[in-house]
MIDOSE-1310 file (N, C-alpha, C; in nm, 2 decimals, decimal comma, always signed):
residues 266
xxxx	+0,08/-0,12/+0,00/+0,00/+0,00/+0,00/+0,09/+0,12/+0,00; +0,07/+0,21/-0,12/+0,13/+0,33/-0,09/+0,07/+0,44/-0,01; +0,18/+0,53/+0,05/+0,11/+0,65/+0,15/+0,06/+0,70/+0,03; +0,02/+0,75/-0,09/-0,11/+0,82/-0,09/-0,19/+0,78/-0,04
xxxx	-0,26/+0,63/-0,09/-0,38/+0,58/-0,08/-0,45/+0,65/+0,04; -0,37/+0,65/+0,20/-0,42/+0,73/+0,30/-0,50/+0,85/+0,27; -0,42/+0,96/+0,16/-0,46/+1,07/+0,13/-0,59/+1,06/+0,03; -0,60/+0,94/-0,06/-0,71/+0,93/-0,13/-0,84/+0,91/-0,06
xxxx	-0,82/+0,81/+0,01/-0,92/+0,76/+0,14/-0,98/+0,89/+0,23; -0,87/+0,98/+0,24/-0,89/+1,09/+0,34/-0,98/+1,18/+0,26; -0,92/+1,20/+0,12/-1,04/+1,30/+0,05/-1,14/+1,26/+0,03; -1,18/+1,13/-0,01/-1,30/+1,11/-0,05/-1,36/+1,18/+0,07
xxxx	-1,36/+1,10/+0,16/-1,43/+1,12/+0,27/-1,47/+1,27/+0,32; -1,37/+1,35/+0,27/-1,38/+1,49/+0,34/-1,48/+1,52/+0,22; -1,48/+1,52/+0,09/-1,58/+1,55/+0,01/-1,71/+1,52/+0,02; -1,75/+1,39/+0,08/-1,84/+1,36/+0,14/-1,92/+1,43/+0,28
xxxx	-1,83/+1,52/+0,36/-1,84/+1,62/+0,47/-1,81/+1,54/+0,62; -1,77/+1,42/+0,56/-1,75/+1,33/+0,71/-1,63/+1,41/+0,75; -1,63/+1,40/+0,90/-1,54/+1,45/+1,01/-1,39/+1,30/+0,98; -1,27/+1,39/+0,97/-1,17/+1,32/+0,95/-1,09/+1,40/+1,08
xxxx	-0,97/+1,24/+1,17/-0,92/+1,28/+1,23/-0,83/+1,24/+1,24; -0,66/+1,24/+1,19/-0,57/+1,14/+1,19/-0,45/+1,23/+1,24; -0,37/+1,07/+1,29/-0,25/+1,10/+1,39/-0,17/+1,05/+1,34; -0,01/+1,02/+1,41/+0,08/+0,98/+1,36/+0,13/+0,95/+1,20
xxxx	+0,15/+0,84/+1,15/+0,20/+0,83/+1,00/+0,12/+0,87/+0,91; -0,03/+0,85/+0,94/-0,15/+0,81/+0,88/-0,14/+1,01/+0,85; -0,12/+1,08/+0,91/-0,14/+1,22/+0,94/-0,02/+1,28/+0,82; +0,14/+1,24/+0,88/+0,20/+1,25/+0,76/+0,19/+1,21/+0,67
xxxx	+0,15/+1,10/+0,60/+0,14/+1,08/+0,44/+0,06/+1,17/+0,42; -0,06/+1,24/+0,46/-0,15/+1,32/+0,40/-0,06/+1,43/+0,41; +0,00/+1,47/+0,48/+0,05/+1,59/+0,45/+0,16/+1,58/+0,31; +0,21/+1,46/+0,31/+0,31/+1,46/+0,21/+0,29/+1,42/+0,05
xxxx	+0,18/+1,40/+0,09/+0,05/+1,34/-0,05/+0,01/+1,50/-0,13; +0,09/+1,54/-0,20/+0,03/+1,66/-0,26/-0,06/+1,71/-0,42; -0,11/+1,78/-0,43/-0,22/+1,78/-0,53/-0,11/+1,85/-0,69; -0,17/+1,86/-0,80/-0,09/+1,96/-0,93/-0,03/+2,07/-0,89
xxxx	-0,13/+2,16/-0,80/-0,08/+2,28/-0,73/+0,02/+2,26/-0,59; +0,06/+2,18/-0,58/+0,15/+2,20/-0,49/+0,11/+2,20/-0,30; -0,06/+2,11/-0,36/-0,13/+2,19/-0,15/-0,14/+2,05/-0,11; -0,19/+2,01/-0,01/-0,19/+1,88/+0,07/-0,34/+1,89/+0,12
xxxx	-0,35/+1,83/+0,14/-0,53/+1,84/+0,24/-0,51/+1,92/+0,37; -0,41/+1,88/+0,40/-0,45/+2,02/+0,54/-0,46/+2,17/+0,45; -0,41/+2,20/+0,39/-0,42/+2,28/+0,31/-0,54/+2,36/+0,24; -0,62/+2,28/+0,17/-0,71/+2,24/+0,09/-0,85/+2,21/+0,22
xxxx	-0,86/+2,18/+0,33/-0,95/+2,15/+0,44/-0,97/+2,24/+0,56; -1,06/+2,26/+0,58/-1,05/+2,37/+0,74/-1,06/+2,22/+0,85; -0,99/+2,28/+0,93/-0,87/+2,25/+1,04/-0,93/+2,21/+1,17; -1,13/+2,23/+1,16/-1,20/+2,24/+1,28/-1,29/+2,09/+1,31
xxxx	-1,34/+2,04/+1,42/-1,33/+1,90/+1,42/-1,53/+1,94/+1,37; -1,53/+1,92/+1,26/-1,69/+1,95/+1,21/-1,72/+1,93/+1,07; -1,84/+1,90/+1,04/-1,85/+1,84/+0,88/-1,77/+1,87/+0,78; -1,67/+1,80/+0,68/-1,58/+1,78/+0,66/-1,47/+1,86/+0,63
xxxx	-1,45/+1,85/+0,79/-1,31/+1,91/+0,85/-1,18/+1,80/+0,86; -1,07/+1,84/+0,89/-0,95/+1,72/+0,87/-0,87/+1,81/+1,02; -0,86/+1,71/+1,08/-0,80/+1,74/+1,21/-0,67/+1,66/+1,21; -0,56/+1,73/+1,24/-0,42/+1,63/+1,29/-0,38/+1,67/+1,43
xxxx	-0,42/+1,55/+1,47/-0,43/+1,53/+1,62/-0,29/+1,54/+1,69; -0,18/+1,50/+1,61/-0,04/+1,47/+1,67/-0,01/+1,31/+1,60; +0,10/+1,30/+1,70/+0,19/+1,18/+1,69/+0,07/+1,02/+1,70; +0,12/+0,93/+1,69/+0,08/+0,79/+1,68/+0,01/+0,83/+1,83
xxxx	+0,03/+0,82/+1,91/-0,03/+0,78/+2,08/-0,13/+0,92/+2,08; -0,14/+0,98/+2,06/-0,24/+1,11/+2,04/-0,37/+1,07/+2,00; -0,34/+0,94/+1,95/-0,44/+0,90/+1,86/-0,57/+0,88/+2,05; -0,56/+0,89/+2,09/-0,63/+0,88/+2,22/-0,71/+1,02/+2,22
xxxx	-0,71/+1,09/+2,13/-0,79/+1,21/+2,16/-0,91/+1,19/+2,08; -0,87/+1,11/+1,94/-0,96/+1,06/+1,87/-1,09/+0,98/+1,95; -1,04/+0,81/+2,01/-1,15/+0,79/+2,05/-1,18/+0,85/+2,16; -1,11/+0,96/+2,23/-1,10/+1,01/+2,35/-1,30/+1,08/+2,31
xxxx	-1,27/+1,14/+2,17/-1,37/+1,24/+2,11/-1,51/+1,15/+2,11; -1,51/+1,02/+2,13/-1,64/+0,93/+2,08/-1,64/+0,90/+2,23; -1,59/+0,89/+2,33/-1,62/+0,87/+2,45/-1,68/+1,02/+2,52; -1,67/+1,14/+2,46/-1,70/+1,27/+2,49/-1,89/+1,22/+2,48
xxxx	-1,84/+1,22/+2,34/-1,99/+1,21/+2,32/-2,14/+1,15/+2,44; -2,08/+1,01/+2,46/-2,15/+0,94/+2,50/-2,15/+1,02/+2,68; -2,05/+1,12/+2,73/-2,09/+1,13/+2,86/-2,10/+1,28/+2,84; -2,13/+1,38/+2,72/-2,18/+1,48/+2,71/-2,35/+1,46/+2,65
xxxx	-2,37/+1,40/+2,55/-2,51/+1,43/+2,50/-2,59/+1,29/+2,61; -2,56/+1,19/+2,63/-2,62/+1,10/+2,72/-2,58/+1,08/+2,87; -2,49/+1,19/+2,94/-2,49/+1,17/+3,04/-2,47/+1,08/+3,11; -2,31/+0,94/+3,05/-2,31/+0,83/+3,09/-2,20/+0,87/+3,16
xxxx	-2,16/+0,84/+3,26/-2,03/+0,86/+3,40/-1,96/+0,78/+3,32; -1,79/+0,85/+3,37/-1,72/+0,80/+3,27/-1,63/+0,69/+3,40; -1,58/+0,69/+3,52/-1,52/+0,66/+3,58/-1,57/+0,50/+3,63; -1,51/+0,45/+3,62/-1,52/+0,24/+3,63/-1,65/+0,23/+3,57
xxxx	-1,66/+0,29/+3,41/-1,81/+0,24/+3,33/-1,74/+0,26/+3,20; -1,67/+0,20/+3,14/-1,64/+0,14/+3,03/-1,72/+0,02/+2,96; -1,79/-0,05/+3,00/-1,86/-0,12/+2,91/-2,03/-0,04/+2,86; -2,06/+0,09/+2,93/-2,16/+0,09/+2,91/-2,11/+0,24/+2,81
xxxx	-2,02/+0,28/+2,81/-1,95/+0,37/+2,71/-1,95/+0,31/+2,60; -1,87/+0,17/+2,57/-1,88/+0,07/+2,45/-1,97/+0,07/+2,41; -2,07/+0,01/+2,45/-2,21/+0,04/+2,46/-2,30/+0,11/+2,37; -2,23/+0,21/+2,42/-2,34/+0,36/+2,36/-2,29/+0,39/+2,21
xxxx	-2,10/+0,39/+2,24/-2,09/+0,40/+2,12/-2,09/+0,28/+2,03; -2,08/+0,18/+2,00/-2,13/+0,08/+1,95/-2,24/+0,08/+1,87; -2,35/+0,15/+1,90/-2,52/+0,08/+1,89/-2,51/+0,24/+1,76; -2,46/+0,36/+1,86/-2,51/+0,53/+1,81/-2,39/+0,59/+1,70
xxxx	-2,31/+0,56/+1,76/-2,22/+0,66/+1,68/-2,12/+0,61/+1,58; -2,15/+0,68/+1,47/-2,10/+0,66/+1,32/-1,97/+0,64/+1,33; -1,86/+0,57/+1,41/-1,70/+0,64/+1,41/-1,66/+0,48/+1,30; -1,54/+0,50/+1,23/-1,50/+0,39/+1,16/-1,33/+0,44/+1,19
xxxx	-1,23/+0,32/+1,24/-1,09/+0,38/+1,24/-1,08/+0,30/+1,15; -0,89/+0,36/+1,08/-0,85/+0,29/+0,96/-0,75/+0,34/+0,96; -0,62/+0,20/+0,98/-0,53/+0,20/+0,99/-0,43/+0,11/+0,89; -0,38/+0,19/+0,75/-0,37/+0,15/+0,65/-0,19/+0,14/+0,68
xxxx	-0,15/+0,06/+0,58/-0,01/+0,09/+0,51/+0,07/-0,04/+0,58; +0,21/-0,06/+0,62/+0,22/-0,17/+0,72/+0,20/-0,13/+0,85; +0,17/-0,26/+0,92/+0,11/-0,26/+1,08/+0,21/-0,33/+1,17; +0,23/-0,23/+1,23/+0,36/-0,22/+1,37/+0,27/-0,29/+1,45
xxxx	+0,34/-0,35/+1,61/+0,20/-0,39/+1,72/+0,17/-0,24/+1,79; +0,22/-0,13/+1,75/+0,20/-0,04/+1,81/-0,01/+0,00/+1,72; +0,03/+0,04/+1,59/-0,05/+0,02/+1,50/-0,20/-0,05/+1,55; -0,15/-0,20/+1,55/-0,25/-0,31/+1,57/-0,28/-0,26/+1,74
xxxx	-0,21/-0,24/+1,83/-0,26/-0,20/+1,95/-0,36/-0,11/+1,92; -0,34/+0,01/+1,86/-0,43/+0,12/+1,86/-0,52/+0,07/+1,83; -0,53/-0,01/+1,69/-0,67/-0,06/+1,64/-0,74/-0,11/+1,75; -0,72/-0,22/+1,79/-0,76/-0,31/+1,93/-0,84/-0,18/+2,02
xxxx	-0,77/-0,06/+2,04/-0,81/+0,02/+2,17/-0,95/+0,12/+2,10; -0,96/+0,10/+1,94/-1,09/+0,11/+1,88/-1,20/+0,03/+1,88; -1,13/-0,08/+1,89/-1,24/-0,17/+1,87/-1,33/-0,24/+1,99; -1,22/-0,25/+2,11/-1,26/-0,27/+2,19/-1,37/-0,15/+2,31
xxxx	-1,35/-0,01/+2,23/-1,45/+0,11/+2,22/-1,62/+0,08/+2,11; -1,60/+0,01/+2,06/-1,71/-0,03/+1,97/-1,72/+0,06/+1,86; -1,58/+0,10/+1,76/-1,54/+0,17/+1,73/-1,49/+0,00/+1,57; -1,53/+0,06/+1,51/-1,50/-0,07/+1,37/-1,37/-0,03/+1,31
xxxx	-1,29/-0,14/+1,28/-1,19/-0,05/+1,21/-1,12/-0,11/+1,13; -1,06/-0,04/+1,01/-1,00/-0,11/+0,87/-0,88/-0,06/+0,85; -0,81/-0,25/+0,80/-0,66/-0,22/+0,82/-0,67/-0,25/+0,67; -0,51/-0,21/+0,62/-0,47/-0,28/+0,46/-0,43/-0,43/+0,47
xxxx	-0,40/-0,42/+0,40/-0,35/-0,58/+0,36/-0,24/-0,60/+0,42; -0,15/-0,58/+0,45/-0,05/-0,62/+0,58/-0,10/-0,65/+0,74; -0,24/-0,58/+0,76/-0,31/-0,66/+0,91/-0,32/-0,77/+0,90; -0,37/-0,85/+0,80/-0,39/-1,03/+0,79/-0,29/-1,08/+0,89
xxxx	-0,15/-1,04/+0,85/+0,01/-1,12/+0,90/-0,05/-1,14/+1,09; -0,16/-1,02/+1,15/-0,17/-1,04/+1,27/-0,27/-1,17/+1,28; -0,30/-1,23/+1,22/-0,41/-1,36/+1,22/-0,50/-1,31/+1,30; -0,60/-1,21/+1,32/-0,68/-1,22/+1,42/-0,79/-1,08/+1,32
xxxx	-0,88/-1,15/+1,27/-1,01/-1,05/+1,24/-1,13/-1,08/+1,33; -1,23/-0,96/+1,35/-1,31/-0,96/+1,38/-1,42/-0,95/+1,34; -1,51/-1,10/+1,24/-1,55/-1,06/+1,13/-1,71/-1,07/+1,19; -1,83/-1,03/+1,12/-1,93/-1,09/+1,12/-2,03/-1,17/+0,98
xxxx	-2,10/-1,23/+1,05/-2,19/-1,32/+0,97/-2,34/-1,24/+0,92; -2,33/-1,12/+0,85/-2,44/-1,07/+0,83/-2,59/-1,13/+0,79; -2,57/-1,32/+0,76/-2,67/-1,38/+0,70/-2,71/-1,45/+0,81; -2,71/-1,44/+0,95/-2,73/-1,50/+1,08/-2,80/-1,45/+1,12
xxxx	-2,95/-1,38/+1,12/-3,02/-1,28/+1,20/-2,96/-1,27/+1,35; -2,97/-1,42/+1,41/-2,94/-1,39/+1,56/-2,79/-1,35/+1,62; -2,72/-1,32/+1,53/-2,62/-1,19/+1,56/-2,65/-1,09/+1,57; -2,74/-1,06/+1,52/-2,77/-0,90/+1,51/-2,88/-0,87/+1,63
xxxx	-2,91/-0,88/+1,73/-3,05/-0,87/+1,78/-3,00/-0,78/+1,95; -3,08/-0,71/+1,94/-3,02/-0,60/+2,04/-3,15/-0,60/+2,14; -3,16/-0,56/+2,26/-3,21/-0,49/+2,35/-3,30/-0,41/+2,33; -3,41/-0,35/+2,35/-3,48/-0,21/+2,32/-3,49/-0,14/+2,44
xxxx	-3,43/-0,06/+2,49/-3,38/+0,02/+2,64/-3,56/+0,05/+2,69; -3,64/+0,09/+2,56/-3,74/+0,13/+2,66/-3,82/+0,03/+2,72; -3,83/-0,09/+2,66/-3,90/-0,22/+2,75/-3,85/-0,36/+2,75; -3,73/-0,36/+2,70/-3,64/-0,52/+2,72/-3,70/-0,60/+2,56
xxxx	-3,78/-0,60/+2,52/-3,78/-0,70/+2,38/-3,64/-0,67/+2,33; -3,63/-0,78/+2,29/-3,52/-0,81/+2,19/-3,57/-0,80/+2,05; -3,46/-0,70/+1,99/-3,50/-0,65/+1,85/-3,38/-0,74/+1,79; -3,45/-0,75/+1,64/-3,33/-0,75/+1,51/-3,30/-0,64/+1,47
xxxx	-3,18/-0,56/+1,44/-3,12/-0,44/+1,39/-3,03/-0,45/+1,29; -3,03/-0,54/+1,21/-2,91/-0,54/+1,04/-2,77/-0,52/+1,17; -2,72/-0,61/+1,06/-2,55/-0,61/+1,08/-2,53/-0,45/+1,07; -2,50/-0,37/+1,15/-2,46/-0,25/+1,19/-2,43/-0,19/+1,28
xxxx	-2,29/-0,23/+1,30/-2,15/-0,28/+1,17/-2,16/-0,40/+1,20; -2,11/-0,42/+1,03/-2,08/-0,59/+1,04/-1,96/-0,67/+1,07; -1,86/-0,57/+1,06/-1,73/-0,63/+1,11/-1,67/-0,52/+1,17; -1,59/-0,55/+1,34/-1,51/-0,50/+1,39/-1,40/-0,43/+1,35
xxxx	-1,31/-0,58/+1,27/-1,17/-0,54/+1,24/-1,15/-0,63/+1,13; -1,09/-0,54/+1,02/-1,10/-0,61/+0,88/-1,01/-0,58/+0,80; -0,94/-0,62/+0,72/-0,84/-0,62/+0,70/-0,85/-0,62/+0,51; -0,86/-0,47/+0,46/-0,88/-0,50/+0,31/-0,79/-0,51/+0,19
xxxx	-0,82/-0,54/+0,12/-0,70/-0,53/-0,03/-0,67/-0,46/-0,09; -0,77/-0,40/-0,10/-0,73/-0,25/-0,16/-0,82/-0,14/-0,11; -0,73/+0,02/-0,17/-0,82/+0,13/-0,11/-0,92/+0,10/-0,13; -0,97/+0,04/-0,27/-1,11/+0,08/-0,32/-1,24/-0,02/-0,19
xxxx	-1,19/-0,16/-0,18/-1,28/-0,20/-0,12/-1,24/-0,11/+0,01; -1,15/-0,08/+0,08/-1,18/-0,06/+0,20/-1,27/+0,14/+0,22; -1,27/+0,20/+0,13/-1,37/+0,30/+0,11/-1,47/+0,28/+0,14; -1,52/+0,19/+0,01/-1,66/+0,13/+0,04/-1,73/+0,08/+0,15
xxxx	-1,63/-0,05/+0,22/-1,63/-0,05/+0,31/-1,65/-0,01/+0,46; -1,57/+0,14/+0,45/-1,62/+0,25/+0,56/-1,73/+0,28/+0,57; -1,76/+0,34/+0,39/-1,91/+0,41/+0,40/-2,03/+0,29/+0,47; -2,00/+0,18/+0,44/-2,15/+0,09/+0,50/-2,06/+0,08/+0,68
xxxx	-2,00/+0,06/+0,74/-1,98/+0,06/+0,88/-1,97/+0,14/+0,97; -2,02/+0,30/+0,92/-2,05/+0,40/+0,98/-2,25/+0,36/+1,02; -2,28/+0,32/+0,95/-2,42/+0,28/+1,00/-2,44/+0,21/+1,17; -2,52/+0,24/+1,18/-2,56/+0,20/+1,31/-2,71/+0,19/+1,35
xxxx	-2,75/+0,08/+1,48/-2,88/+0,04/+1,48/-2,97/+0,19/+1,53; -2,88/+0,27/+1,63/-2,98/+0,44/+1,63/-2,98/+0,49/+1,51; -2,96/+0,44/+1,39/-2,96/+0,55/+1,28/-3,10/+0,64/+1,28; -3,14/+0,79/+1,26/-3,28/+0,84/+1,23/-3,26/+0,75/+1,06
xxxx	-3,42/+0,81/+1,08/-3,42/+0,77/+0,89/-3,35/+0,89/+0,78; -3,39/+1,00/+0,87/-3,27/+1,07/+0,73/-3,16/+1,05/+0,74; -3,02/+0,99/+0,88/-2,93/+0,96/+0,86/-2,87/+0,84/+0,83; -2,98/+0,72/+0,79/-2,93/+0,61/+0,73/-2,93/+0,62/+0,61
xxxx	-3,02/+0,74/+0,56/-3,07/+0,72/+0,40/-2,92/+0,86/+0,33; -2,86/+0,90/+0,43/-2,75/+0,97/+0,37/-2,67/+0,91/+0,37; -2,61/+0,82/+0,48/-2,54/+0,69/+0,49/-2,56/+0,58/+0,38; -2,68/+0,55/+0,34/-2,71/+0,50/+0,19/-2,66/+0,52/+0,06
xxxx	-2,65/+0,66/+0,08/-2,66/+0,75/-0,04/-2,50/+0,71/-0,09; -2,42/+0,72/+0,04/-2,30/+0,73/+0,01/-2,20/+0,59/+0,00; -2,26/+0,46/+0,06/-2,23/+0,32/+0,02/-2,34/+0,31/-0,10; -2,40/+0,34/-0,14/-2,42/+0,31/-0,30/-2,39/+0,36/-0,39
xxxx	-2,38/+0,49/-0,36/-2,29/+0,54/-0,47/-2,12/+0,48/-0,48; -2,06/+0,46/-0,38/-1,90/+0,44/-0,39/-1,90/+0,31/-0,46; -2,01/+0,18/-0,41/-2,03/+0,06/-0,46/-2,04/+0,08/-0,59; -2,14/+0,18/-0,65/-2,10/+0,15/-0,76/-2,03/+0,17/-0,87
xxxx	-1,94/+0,28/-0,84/-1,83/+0,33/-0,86/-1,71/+0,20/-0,88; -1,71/+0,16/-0,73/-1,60/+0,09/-0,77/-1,63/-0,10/-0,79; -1,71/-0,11/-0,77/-1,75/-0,28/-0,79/-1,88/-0,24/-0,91; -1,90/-0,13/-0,96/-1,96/-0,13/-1,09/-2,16/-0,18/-1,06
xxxx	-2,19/-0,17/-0,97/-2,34/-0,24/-0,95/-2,38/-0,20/-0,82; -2,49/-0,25/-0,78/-2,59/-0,19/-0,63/-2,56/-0,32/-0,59; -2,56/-0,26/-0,43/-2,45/-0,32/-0,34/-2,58/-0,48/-0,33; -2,51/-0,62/-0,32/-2,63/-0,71/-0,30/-2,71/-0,71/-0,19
xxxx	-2,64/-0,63/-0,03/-2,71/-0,64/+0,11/-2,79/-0,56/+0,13; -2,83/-0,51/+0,03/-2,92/-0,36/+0,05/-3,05/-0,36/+0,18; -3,11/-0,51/+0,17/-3,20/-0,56/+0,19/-3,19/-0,59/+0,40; -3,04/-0,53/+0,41/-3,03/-0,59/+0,52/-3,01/-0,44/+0,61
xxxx	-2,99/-0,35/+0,54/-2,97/-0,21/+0,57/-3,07/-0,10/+0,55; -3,20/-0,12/+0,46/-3,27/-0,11/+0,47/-3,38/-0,10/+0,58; -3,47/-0,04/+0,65/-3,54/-0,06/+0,75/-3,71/-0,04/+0,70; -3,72/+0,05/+0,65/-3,86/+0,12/+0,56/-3,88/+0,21/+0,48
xxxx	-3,97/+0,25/+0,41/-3,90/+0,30/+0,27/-3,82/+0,44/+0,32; -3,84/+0,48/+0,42/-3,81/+0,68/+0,45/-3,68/+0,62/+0,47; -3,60/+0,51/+0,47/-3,44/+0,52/+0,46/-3,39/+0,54/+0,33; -3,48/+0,53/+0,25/-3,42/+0,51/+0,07/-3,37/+0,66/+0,06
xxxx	-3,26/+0,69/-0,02/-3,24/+0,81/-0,04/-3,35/+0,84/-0,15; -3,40/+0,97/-0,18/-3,51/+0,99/-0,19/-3,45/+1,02/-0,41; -3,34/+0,99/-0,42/-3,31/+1,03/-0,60/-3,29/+0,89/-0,61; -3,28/+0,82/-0,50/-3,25/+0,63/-0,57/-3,41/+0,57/-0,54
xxxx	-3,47/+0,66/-0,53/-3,62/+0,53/-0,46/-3,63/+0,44/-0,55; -3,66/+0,45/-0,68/-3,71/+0,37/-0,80/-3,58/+0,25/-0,79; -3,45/+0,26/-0,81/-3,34/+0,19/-0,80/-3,35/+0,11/-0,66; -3,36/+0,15/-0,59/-3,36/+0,05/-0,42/-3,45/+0,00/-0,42
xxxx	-3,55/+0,00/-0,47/-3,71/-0,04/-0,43/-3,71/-0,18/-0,51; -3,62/-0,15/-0,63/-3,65/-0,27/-0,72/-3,51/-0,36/-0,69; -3,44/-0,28/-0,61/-3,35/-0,45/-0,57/-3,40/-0,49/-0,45; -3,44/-0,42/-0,38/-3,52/-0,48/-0,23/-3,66/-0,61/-0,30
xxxx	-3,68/-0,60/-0,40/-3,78/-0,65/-0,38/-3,75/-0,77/-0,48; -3,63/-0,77/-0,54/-3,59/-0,90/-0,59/-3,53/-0,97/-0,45; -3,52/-0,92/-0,35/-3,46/-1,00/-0,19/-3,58/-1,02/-0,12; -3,67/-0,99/-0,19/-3,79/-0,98/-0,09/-3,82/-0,93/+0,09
xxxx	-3,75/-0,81/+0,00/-3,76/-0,72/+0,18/-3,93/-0,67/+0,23; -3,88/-0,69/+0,34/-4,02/-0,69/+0,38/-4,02/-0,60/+0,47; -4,08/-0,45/+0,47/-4,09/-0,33/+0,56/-4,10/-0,39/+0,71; -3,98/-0,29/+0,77/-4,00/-0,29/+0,93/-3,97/-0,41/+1,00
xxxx	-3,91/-0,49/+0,89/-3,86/-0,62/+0,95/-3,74/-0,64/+1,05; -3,65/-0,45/+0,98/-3,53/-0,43/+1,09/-3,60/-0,36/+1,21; -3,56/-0,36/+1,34/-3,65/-0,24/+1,43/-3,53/-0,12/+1,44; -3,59/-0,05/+1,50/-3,52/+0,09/+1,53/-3,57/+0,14/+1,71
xxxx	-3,48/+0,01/+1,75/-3,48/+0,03/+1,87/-3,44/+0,12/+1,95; -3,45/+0,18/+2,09/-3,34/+0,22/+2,19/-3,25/+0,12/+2,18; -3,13/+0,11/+2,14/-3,04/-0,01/+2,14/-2,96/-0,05/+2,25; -2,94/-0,11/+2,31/-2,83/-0,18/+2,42/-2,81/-0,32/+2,40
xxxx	-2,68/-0,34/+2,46/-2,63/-0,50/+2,46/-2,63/-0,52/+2,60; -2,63/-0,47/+2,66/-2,67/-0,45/+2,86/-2,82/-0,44/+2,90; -2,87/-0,54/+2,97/-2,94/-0,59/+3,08/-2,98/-0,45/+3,14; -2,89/-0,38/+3,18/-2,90/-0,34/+3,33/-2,99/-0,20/+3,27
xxxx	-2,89/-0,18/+3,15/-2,98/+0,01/+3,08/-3,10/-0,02/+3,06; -3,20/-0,14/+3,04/-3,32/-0,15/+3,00/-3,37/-0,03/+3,13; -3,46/+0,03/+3,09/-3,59/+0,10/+3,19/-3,70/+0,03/+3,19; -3,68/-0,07/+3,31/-3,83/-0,10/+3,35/-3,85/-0,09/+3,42
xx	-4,07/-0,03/+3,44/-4,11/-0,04/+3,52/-4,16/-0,16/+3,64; -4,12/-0,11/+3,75/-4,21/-0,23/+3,87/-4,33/-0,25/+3,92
């Protein structure tokens, strides 16, 4: 893998408006990745951590401000205590928040450490093709419904919610699949309907860009029609229904994988 690729991966994504935040090497190649004119993406990007902005956080171990930023979340907008509650942090971010790491090029154990300290945040994350050498993915079986089935916080039923995300830690071959890739593992079982269907918008378009066709799982990311992005309805409607999707068959729960967050009444 060459250091552009990093920088390719990084633009798309900022053109897309997604929040980019990278440290150490991953930080340098983009800086040293430069365009005809002579600029780099920091260059070319405002500098602020907000729709697509490109933040350089620092050195390799810095990299802690990043998920530091997805653990903010969960004990600023939800009010979860941060001190000996680590699994219910996981938790939250897991189920809600769109974060995908990606850690390309070759993988040091420092590298693969970091990965691990994403994933084990509930944070998905994509290596290149040198991660394999660590023998250890974290993959899932998106054709298993009972993988996928979550909690509903406001009264304990157990929901089915689509493989979202479907794999942890994954290891791809090239930029192009691992693009695509990202775009579908920023999904999540809180998605609203307008932010799945933007989330849509942008794994079908990359899919078909680079694998030339509509993605086959459509049917599994799908929830009811108000997720369709509203310029593809005619196109998604008619591959959903060669799968025989069937409305509302995903739910759109309060999500948890904890017992304890259910709210019930006695």
């Amino acid at each position: 893998a060459g250091y552009e690729d990093v920088a390719d991966i990084t633009e798309e994504f900022l053109k897309r408006r997604f929040i980019v935040a990278a440290s150490g090497c991953s930080a340098m190649n983009i800086a040293m990745t430069k365009d005809e004119d002579g600029q780099n993406l920091y260059e070319k990007s405002p500098s602020h951590f907000d729709a697509g902005g490109l933040v350089n956080v620092g050195s390799c171990v810095s990299n802690s401000h990043i998920t530091g930023a997805a653990i903010k979340i969960a004990n600023i907008f939800a009010k979860r205590p941060l001190r000996g509650n680590y699994e219910e942090i996981a938790d939250y971010i897991y189920n809600r928040v769109g974060a995908v790491g990606v850690a390309w090029g070759a993988m040091s154990q420092k590298a693969a450490a970091i990965a691990a300290g994403c994933w084990r945040l509930g944070i998905p994350v994509v290596v290149g093709p040198h991660g394999s050498k660590y023998r250890r993915m974290l993959l899932g079986d998106k054709d298993n419904e009972e993988n996928w089935k979550v909690l509903n916080a406001r009264d304990g039923e157990t929901v089915y919610v689509g493989p979202a995300p479907e794999h942890m830690f994954y290891a791809a071959e090239t930029k192009e699949e691992a693009i695509v890739l990202i775009s579908k593992l920023v999904m999540r079982p809180n998605d609203t309907n307008k932010g799945r269907a933007v989330k849509l918008t942008h794994y079908i378009d990359l899919h078909k860009r680079h694998y030339g066709g509509m993605p086959d799982d459509l049917h599994l990311y799908v929830r009811r029609k108000q997720d369709i992005p509203f310029t593809m309805r005619d196109e998604v409607m008619t591959a959903l229904e060669e799968k025989n999707w069937v409305e509302d068959h995903i739910g759109s729960p309060d999500p948890t994988l904890l017992d304890r967050m259910v709210r019930r009444r006695d």
